[in-house]
N, C-alpha and C positions, 0 to 999 in steps of 0.2 A: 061713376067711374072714379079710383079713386089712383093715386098717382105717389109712388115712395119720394117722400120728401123734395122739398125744390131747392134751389141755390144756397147754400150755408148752413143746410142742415147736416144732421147726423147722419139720415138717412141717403142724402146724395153725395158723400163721401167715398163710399164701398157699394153702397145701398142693402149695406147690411145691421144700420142702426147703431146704436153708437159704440166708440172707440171699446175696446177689452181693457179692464184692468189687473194689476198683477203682473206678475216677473213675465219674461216673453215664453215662446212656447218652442220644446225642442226641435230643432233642424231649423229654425228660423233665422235671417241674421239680425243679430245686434245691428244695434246703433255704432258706426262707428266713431272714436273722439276726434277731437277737433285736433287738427294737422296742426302743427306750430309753425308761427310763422315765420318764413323765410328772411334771413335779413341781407339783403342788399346794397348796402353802406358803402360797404370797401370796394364792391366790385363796380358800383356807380363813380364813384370814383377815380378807378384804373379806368374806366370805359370813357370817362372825361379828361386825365390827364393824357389820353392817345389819341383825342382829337386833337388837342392841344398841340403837341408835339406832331403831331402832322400837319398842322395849318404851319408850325416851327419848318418844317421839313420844303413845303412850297412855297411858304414863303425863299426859302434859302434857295430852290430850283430857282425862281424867277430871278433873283438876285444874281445866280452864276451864269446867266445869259448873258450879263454887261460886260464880264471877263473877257478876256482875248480866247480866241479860239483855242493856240495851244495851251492856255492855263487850263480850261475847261473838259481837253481832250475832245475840241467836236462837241457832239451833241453829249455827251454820256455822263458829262458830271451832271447835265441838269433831269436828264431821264433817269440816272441813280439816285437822285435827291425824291424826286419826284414818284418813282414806282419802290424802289425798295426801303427807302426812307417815308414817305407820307402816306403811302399807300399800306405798306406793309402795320409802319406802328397803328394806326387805325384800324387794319385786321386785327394783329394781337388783341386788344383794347375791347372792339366791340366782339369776334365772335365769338367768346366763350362767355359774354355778356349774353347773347338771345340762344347762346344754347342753355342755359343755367334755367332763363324763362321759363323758354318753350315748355323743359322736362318738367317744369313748376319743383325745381327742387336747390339745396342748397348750393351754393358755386363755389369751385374748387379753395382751398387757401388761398387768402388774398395775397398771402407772399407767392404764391408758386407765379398767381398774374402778374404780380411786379417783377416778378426776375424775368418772363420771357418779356415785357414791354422795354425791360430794362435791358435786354441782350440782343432784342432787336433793336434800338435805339440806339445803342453803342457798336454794333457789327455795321450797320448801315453807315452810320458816324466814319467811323474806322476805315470803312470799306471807301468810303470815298476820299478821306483824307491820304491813305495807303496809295491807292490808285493813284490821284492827281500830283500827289510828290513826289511819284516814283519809290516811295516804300512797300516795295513788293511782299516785303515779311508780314507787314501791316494791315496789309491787303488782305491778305491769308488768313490771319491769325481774325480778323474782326470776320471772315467770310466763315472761318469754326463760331464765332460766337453769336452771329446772324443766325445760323443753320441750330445751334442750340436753342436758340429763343424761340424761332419755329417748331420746334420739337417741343417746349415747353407748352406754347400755344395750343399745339394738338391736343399736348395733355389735358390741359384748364377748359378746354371746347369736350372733347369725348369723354372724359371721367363722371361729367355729373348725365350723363346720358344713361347712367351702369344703375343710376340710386333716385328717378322721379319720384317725386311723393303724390305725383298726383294718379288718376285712372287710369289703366293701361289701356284704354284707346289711344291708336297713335294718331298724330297730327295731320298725316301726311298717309293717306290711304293708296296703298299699293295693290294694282291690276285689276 
């Protein structure tokens, strides 16, 4: 009995003997080239200066617990510091970080990440300082530049969703 080729050969490759030489043959596909690689620099970066800035932000909540109640307004200076302040620059920061991943493709301009961690960071800022000294205009005006920076956000997380470089299998199998 005789047996086509065993482990490493030509023949138990295809078990059709060895490789073809020559240009490829038509309706076949190419080879395709090698993807270029993605660089990640900047946006590693914005994803670590908004931790940063949110440890900045809880630390500042635990701090305005020692304040007297009216300076604090109650509970609200520290759960502003704490959810739209720490919590929020941290979203900015990281989601449009593991959405850039995920797509395996390039991440938005790192300016457009800096300006929403920078318009979240300052509306939250704002919004608490507005608030707690009774600058109602202050209040308002950093509550538009909050609400900007969240829109930026969206953008930098949904945009590189539009342009994956990698297979269009998706991650996340539906039904």
């Amino acid at each position: 009995m005789t047996t086509l080729g065993g482990p490493g050969t030509a023949d138990s490759r295809a078990g059709l003997g060895p490789p073809r030489q020559g240009p490829p043959r038509k309706g076949l596909p190419r080879k395709a080239p090698p993807r270029a690689a993605v660089d990640r620099r900047a946006d590693r970066l914005v994803a670590v200066w908004s931790i940063v800035i949110a440890a900045g932000f809880l630390c500042a909540a635990a701090a305005s617990v020692l304040l007297p109640a009216a300076a604090r307004a109650g509970a609200w200076l520290p759960l502003h510091l704490a959810l739209a302040g720490a919590a929020s620059s941290a979203i900015a920061g990281i989601m449009p970080f593991f959405s850039a991943a995920i797509a395996t493709t390039q991440p938005v301009d790192a300016r457009i990440r800096w300006a929403s961690l920078a318009a979240v960071t300052v509306g939250a800022l704002g919004g608490s300082a507005g608030f707690s000294s009774g600058a109602d205009f202050v209040a308002a005006a950093a509550g538009a530049v909050f609400i900007v920076g969240i829109a930026l956000t969206g953008v930098a997380t949904l945009r590189p969703l539009r342009r994956g470089l990698g297979p269009r299998g998706g991650v996340v199998a539906w039904g």
